[in-house]
VOBA-1610 file (N, C-alpha, C; in pm, whole numbers, padded with zeros to 5 digits, always signed):
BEGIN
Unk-01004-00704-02510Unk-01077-00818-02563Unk-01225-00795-02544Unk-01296-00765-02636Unk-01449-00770-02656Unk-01488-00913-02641Unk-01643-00912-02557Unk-01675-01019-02578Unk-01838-01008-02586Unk-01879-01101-02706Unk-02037-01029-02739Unk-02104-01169-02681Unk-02218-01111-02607Unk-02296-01222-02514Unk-02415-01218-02618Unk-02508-01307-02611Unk-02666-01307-02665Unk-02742-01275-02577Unk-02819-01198-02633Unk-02942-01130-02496Unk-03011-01276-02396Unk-02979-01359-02452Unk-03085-01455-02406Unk-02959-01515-02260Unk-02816-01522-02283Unk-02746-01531-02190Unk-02730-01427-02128Unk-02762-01305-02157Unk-02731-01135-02082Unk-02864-01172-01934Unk-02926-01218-02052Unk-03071-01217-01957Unk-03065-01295-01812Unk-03039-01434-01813Unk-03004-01545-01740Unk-02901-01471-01645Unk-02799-01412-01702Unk-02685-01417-01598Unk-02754-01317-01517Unk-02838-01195-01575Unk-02904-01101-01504Unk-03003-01203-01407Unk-03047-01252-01425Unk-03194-01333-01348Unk-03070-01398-01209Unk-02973-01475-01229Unk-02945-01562-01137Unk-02832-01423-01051Unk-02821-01354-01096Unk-02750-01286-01010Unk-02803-01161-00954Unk-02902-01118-01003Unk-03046-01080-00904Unk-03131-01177-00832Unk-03097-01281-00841Unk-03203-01350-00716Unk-03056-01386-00575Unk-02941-01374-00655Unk-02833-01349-00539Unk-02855-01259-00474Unk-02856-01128-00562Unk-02900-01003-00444Unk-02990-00999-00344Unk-03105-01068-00407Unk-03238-01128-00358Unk-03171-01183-00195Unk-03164-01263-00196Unk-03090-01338-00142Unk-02989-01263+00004Unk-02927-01190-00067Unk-02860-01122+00070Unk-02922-01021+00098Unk-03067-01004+00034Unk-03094-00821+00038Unk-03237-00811+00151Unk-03298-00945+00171Unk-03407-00958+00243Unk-03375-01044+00370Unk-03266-01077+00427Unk-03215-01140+00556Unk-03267-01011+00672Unk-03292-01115+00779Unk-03347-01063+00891Unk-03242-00966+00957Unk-03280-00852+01036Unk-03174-00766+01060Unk-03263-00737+01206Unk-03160-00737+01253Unk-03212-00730+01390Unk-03127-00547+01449Unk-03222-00492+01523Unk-03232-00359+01556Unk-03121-00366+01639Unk-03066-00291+01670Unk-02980-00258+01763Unk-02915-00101+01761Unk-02942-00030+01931Unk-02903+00071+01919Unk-02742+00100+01902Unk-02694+00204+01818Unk-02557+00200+01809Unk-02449+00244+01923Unk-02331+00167+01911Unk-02241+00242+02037Unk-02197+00325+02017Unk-02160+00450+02149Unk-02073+00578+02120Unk-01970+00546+02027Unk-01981+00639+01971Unk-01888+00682+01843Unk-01724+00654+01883Unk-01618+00573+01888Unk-01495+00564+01902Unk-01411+00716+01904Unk-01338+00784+01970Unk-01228+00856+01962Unk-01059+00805+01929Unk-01044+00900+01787Unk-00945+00805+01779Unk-00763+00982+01747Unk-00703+00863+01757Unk-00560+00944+01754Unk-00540+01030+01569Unk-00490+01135+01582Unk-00457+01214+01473Unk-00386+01047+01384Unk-00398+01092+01249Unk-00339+00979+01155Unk-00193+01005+01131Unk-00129+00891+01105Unk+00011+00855+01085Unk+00041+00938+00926Unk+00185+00961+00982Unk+00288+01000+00865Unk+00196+00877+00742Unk+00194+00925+00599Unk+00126+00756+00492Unk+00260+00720+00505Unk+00275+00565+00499Unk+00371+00499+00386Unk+00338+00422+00290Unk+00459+00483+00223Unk+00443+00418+00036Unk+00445+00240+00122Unk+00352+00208+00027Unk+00334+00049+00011Unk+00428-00017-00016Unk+00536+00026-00135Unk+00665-00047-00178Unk+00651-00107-00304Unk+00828-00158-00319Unk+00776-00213-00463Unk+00708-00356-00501Unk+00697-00436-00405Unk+00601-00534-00392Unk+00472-00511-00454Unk+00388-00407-00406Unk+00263-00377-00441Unk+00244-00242-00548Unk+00340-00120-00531Unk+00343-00042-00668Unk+00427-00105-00795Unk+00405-00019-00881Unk+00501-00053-00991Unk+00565+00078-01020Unk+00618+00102-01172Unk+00630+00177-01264Unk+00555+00245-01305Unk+00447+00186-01306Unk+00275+00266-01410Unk+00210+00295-01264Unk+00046+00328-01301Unk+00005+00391-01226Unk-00064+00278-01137Unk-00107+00298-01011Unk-00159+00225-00917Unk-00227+00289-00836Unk-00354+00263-00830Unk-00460+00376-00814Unk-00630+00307-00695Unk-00670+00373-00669Unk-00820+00288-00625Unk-00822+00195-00526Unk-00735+00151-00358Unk-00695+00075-00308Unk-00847+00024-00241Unk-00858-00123-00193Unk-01025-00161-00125Unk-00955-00269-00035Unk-00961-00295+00075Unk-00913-00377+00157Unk-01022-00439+00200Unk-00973-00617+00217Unk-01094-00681+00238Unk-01100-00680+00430Unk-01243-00749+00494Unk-01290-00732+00577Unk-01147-00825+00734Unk-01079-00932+00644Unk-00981-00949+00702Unk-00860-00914+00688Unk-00867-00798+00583Unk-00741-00728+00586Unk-00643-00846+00522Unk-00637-00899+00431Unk-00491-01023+00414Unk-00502-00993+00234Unk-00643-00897+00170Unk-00652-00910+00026Unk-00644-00747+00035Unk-00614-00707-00097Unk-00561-00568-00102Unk-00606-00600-00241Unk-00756-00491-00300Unk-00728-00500-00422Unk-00718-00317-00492Unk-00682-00326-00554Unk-00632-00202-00683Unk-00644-00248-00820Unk-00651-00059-00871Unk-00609-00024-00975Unk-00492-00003-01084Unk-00451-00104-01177Unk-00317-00059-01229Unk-00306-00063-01390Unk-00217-00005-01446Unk-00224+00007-01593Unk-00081-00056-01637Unk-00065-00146-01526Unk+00122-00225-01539Unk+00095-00293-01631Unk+00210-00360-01695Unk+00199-00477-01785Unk+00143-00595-01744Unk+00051-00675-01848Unk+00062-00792-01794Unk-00111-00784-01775Unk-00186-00733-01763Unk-00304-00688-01781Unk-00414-00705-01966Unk-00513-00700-01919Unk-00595-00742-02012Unk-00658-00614-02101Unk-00642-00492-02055Unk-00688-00346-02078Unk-00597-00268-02046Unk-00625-00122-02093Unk-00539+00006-02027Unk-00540-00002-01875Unk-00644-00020-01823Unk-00671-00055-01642Unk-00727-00183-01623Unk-00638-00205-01548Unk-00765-00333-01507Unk-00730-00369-01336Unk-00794-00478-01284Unk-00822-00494-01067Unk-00704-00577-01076Unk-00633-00563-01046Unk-00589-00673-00964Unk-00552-00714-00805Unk-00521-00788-00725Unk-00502-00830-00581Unk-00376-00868-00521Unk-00383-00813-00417Unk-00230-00844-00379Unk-00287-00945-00215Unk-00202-01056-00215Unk-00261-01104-00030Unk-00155-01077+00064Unk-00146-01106+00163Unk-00105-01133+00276Unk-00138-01290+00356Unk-00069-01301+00451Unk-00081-01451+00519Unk-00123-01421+00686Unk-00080-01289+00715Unk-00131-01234+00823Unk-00157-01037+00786Unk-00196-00982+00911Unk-00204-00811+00875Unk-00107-00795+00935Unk-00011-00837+00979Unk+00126-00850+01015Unk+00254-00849+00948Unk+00212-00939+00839Unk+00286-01009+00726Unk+00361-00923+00567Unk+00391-00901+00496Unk+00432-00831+00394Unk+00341-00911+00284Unk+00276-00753+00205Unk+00218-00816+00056Unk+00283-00888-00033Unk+00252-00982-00050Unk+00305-01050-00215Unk+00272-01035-00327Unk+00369-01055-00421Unk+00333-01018-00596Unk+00196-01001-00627Unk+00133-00898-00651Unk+00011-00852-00738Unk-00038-00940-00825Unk-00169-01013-00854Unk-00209-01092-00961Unk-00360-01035-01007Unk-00329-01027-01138Unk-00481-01013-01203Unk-00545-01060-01193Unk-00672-01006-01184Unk-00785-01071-01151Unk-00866-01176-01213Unk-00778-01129-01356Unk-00852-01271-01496Unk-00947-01168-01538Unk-00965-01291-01673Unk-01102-01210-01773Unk-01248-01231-01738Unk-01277-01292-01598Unk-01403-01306-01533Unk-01436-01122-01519Unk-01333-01059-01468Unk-01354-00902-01434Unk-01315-00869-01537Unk-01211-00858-01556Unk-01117-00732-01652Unk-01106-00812-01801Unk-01114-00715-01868Unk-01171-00703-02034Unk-01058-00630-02102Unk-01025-00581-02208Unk-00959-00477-02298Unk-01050-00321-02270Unk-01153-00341-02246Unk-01190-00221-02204Unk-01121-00143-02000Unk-01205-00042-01981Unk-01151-00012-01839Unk-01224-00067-01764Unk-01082-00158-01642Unk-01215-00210-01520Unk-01105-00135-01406Unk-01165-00047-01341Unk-01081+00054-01202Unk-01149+00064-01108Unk-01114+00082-00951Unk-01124+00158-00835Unk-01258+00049-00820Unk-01217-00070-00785Unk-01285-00213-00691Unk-01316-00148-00534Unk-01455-00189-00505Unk-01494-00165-00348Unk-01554-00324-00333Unk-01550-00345-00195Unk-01564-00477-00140Unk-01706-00418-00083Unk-01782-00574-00072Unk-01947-00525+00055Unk-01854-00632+00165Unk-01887-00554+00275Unk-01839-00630+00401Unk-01828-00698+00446Unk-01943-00829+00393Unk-01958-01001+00402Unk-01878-01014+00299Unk-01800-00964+00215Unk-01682-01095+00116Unk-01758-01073-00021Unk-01915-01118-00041Unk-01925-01179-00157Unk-01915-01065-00245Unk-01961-00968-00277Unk-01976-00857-00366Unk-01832-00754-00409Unk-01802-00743-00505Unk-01712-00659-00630Unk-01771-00592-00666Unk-01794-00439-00629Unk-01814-00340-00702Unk-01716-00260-00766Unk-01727-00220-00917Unk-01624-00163-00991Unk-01675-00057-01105Unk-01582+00028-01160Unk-01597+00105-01276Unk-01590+00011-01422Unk-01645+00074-01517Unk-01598-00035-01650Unk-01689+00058-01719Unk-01597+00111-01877Unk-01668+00140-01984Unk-01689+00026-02116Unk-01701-00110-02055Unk-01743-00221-02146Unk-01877-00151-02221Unk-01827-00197-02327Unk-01991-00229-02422Unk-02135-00294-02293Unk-02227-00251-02317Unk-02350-00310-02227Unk-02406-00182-02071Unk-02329-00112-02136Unk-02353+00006-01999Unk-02455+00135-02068Unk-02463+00191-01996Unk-02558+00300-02022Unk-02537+00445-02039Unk-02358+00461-01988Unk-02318+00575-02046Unk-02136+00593-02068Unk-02056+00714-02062Unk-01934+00674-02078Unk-01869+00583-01947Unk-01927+00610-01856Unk-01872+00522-01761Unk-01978+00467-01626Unk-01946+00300-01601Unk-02103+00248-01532Unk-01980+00198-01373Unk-02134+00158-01292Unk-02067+00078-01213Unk-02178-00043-01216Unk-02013-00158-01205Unk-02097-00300-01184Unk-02054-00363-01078Unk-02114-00448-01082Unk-02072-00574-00947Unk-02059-00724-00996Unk-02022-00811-00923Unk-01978-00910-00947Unk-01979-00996-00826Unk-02071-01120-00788Unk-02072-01173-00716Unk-01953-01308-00720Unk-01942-01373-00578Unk-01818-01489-00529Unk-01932-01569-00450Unk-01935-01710-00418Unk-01962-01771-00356Unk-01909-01774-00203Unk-01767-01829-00213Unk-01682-01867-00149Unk-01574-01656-00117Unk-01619-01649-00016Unk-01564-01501+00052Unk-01402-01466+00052Unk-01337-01589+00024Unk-01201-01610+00051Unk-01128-01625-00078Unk-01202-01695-00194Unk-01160-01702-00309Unk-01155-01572-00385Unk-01042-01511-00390Unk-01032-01388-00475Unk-01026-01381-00621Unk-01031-01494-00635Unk-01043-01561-00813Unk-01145-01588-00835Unk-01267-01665-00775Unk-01410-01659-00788Unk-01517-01606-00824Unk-01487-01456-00873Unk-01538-01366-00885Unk-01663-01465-01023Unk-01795-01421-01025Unk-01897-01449-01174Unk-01894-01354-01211Unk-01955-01361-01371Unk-01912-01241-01466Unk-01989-01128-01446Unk-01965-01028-01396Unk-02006-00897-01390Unk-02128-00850-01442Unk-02247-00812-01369Unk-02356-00731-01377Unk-02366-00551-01373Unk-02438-00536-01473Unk-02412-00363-01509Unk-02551-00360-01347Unk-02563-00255-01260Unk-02616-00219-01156Unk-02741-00139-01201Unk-02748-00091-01355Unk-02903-00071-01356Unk-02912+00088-01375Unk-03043+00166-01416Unk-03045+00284-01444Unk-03075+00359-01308Unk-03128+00280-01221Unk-03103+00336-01108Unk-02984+00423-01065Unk-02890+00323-01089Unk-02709+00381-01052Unk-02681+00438-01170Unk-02654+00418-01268Unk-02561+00462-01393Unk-02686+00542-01492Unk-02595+00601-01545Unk-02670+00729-01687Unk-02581+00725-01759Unk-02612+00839-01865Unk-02561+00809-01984Unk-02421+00922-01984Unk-02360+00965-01859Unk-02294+01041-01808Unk-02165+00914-01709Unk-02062+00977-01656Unk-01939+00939-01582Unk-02059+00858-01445Unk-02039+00731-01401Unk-02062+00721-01275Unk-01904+00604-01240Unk-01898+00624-01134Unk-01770+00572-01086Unk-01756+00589-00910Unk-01691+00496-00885Unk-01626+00571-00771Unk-01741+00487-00691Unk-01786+00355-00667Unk-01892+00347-00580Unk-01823+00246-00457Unk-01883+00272-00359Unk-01872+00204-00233Unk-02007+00132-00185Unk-01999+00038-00061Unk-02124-00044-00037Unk-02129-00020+00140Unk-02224+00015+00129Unk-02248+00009+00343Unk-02395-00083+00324Unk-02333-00168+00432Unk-02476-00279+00465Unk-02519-00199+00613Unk-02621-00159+00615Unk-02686-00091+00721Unk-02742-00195+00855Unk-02627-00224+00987Unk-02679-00341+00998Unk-02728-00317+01108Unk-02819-00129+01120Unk-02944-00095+01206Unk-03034-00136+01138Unk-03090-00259+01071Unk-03226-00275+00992Unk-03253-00154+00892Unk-03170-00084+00850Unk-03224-00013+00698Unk-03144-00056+00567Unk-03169+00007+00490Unk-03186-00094+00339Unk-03003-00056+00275Unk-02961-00180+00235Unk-02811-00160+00203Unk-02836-00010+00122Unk-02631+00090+00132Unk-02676+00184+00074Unk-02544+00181-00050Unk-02566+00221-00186Unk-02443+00230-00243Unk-02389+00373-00303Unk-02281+00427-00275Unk-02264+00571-00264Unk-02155+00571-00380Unk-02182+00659-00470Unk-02131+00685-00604Unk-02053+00828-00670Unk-01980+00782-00747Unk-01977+00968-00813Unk-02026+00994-00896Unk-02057+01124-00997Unk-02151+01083-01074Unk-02187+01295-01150Unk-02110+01251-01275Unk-02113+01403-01311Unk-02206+01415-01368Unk-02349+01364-01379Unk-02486+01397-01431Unk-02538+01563-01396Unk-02626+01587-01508Unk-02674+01725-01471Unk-02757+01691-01350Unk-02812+01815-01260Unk-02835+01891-01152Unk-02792+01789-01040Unk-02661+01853-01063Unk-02525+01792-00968Unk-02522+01993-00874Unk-02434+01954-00758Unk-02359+02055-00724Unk-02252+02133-00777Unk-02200+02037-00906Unk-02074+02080-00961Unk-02053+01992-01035Unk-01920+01943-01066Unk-01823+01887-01199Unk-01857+01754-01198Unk-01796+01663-01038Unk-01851+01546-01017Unk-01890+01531-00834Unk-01998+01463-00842Unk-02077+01484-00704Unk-02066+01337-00687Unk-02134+01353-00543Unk-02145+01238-00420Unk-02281+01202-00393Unk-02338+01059-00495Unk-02502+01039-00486Unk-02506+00906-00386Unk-02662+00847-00359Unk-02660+00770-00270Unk-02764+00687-00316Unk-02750+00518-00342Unk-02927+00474-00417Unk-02895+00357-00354Unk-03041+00320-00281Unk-03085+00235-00181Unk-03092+00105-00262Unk-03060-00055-00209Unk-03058-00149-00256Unk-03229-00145-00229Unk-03343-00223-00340Unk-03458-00218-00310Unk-03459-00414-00201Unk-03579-00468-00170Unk-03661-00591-00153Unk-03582-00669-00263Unk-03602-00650-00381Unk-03580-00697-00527Unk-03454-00705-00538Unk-03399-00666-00486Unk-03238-00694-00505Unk-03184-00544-00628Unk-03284-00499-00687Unk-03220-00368-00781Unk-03183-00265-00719Unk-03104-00146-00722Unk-03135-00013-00722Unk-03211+00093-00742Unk-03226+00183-00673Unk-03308+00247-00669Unk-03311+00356-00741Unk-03345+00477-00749Unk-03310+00635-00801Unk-03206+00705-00711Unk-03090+00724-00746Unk-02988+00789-00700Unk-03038+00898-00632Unk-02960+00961-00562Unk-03036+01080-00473Unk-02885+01145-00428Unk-02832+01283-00470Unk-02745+01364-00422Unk-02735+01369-00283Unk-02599+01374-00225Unk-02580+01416-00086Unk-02531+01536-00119Unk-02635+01667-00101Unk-02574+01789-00063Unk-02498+01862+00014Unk-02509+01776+00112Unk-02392+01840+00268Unk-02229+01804+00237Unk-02259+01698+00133Unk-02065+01674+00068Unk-02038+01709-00036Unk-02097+01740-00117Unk-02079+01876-00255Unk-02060+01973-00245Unk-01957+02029-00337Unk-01916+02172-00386Unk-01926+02178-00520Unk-01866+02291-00529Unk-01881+02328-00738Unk-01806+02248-00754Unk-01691+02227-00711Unk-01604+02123-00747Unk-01630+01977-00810Unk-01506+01886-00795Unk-01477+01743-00798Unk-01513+01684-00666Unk-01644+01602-00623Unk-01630+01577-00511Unk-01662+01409-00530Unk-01520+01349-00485Unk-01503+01156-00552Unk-01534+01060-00448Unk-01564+00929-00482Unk-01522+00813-00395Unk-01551+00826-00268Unk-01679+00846-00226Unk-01720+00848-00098Unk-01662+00690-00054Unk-01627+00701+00065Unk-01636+00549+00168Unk-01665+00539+00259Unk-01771+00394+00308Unk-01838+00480+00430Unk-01774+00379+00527Unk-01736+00397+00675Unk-01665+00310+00750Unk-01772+00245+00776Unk-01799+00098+00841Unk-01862+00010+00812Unk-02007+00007+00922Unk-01976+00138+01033Unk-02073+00156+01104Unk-02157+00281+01072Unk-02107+00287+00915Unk-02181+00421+00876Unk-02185+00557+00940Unk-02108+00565+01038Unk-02046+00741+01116Unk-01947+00824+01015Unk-01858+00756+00948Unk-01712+00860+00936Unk-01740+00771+00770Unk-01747+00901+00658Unk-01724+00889+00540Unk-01614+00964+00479Unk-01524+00944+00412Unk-01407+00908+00310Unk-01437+00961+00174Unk-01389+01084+00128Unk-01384+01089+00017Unk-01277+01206-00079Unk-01256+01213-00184Unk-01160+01315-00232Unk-01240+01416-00298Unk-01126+01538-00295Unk-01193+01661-00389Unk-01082+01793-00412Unk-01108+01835-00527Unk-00966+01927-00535Unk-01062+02078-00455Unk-01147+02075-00391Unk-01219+02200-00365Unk-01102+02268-00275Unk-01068+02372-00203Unk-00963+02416-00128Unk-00917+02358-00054Unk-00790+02354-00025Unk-00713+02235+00059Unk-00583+02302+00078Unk-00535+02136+00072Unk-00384+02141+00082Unk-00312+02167-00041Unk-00327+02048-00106Unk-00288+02029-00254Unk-00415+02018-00386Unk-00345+01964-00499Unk-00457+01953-00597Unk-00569+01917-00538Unk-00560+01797-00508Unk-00679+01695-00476Unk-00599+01646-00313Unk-00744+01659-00250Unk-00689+01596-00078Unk-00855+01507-00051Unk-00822+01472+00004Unk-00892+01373+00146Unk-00955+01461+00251Unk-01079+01414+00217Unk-01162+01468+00338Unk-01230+01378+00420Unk-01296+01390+00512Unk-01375+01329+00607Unk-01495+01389+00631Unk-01584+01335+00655Unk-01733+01364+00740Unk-01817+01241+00784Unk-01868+01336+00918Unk-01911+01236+01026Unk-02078+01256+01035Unk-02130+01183+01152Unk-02204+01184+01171Unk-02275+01111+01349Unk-02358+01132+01379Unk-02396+01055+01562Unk-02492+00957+01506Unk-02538+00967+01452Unk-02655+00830+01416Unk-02643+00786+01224Unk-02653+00667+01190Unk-02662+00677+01014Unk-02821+00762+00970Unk-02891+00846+01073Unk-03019+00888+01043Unk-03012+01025+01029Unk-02896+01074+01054Unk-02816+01201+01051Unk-02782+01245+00951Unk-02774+01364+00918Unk-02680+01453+00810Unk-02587+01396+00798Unk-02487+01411+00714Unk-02327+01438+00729Unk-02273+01542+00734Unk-02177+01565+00836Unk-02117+01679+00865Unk-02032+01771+00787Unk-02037+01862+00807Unk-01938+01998+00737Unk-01809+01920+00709Unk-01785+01852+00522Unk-01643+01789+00546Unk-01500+01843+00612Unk-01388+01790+00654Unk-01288+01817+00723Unk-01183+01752+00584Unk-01076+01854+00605Unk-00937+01761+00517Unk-00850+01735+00622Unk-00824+01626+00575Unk-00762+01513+00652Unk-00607+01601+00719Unk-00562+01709+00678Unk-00473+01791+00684Unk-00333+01758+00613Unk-00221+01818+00672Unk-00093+01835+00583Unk-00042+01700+00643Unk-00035+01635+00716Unk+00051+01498+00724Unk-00013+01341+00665Unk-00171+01420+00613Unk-00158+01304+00520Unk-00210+01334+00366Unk-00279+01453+00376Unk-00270+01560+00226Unk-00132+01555+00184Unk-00095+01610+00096Unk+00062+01658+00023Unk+00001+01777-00055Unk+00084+01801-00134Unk+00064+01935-00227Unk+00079+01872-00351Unk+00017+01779-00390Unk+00049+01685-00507Unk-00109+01629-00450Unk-00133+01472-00564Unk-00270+01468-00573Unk-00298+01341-00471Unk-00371+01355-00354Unk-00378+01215-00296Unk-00536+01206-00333Unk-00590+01072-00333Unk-00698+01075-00389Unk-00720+00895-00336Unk-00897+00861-00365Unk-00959+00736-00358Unk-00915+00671-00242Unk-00959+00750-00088Unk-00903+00676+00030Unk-01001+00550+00048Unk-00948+00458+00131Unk-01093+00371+00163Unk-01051+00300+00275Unk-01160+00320+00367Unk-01073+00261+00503Unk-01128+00155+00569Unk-01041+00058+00591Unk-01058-00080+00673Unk-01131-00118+00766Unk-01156-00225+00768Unk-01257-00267+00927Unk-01262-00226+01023Unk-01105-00241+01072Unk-01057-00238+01220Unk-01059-00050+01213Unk-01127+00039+01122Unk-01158+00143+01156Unk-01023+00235+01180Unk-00888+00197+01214Unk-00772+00238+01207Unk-00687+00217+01111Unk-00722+00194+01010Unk-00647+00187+00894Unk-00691+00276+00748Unk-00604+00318+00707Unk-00663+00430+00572Unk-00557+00362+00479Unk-00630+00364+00362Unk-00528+00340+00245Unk-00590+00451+00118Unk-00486+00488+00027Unk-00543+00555-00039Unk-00436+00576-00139Unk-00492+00669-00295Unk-00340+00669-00367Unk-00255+00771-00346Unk-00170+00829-00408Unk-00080+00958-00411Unk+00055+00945-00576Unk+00030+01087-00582Unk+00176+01108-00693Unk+00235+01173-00638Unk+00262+01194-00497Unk+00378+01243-00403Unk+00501+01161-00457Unk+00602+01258-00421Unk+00780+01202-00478Unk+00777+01065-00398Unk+00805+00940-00430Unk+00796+00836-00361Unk+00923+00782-00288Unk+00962+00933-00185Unk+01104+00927-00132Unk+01121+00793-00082Unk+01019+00749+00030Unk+01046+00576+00086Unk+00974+00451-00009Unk+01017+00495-00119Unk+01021+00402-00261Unk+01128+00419-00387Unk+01200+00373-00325Unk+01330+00462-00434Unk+01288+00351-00574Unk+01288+00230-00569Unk+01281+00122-00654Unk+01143+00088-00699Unk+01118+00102-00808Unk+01022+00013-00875Unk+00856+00105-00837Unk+00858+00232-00839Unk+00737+00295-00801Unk+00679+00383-00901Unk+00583+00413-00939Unk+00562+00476-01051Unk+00469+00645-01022Unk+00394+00637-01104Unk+00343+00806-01106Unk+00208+00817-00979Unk+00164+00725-00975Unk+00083+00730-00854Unk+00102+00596-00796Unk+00105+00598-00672Unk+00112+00493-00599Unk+00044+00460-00483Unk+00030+00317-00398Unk-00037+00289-00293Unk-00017+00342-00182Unk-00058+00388-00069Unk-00016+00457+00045Unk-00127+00396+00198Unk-00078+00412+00294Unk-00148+00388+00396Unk-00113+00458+00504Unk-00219+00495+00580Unk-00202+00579+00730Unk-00308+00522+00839Unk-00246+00569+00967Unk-00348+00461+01069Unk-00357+00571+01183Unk-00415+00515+01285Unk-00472+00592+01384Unk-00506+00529+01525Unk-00475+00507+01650Unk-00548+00417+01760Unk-00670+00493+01795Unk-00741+00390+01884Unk-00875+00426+01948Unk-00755+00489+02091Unk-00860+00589+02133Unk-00804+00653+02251Unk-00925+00602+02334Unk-00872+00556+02465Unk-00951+00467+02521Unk-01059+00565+02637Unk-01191+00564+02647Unk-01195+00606+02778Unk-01220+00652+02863Unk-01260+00732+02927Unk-01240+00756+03063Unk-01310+00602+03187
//
């Protein structure tokens, strides 16, 4: 479903939802030095999510909210407004079992593609992929502000993020870290533009004062010639999340890289190894608050999904803090 706006409403919705940014982008931030870095346990066997939350079709792009009870994804199931579109699955506790998947509505999702949703850590912000009419190349990322942090239906109608972020080339794949050592929110993207490292790379563009974006800027220390996707950054900005078929396990695996301060490099990436790689494609990890939780997709055989699972599906793996000395 196309839907044609008048510049004069394009404009407005742009004005009131940049003075939102406004708004969360100039709050006082108070310094604080960071704590030692957590040690944590090798990650769990994944398990398939089930047929609650996969389907038949594909299910792709997982973003877990900051209390863990909303689960949103990517799916191309029936019942949808486009070939892809977000939808959410809740919970009543992180204890509790997901319930039936619901679309997100035509506030987000269009007849065109809306895929691979990232949350900002206070609730209000939806960042997403979409090749709607109003973007700047085959593929943009936008956002979408909520009032109310809890309402997963709340979402206002979607803002394209600006030439800062997007070109007239693939950008996708973005995540949000609020820097809450006093430096400037950061949003980390993919992005197969020329003088890349390779096919598709891992860029980084600073929220400005103004609430816009800035000029994208390559992270070279996480590029190869390769596919390098979906950075995620854990929420204290140390341990980033992302996929790439560069040598591994399988097609496409999961890597990691760290860091001792967010003023730091990022480190020589690591793959996540063979118990949570496969030899098949796992891809778009993104990991939770509580810092022990990974979710991510896979087209591994979905042995502990006999019913109702399709060609890629939801998966999760976890890890404890080792406490100590």
């Amino acid at each position: 479903m196309e839907r044609r706006i008048s510049k004069n409403r394009a404009i407005a919705r742009f004005t009131f939802m940049l003075r939102a940014l406004i708004l969360l982008g100039i709050g006082v931030f108070t310094a604080s030095p960071l704590a030692s870095a957590p040690r944590f346990s090798d990650w769990s066997a994944p398990q398939n999510l089930g047929p609650m939350v996969n389907s038949a079709s594909v299910d792709v792009g997982p973003a877990i909210s900051k209390d863990g009870l909303s689960l949103y994804f990517t799916s191309n199931r029936p019942g949808g407004f486009g070939n892809f579109d977000i939808w959410v699955t809740q919970r009543d506790s992180v204890d509790s079992p997901w319930k039936q998947p619901v679309n997100l509505g035509p506030a987000i999702n269009t007849g065109a593609l809306e895929s691979i949703p990232a949350l900002s850590r206070d609730g209000h912000w939806l960042f997403f992929n979409s090749d709607r009419p109003g973007g700047f190349g085959m593929v943009d990322v936008w956002a979408s502000y909520r009032f109310d942090k809890l309402d997963d239906f709340g979402w206002q109608p979607p803002i394209n993020l600006g030439p800062g972020v997007n070109s007239a080339f693939l950008d996708q794949g973005a995540s949000f870290f609020e820097n809450d050592d006093g430096g400037s929110p950061l949003l980390f993207f993919g992005s197969d533009r020329p003088g890349g490292s390779g096919l598709l790379d891992i860029y980084v563009s600073e929220r400005m004062a103004d609430g816009s974006f800035g000029n994208a800027k390559l992270i070279p220390e996480l590029n190869t010639s390769r596919n390098d996707q979906r950075a995620v950054v854990r929420f204290d900005g140390l341990e980033l999340f992302f996929f790439s078929d560069r040598t591994g396990v399988g097609n496409d695996d999961l890597f990691v890289s760290t860091r001792e301060t967010v003023d730091d490099a990022w480190s020589e990436p690591m793959n996540l190894g063979p118990t949570v790689n496969s030899a098949f494609r796992d891809v778009q990890a993104y990991i939770a608050s509580d810092r022990e939780t990974l979710f991510f997709a896979s087209n591994r055989p979905p042995a502990d999904c006999p019913l109702g699972c399709g060609s890629f599906d939801l998966y999760v793996t976890t890890r404890t803090k080792i406490k100590g000395p």
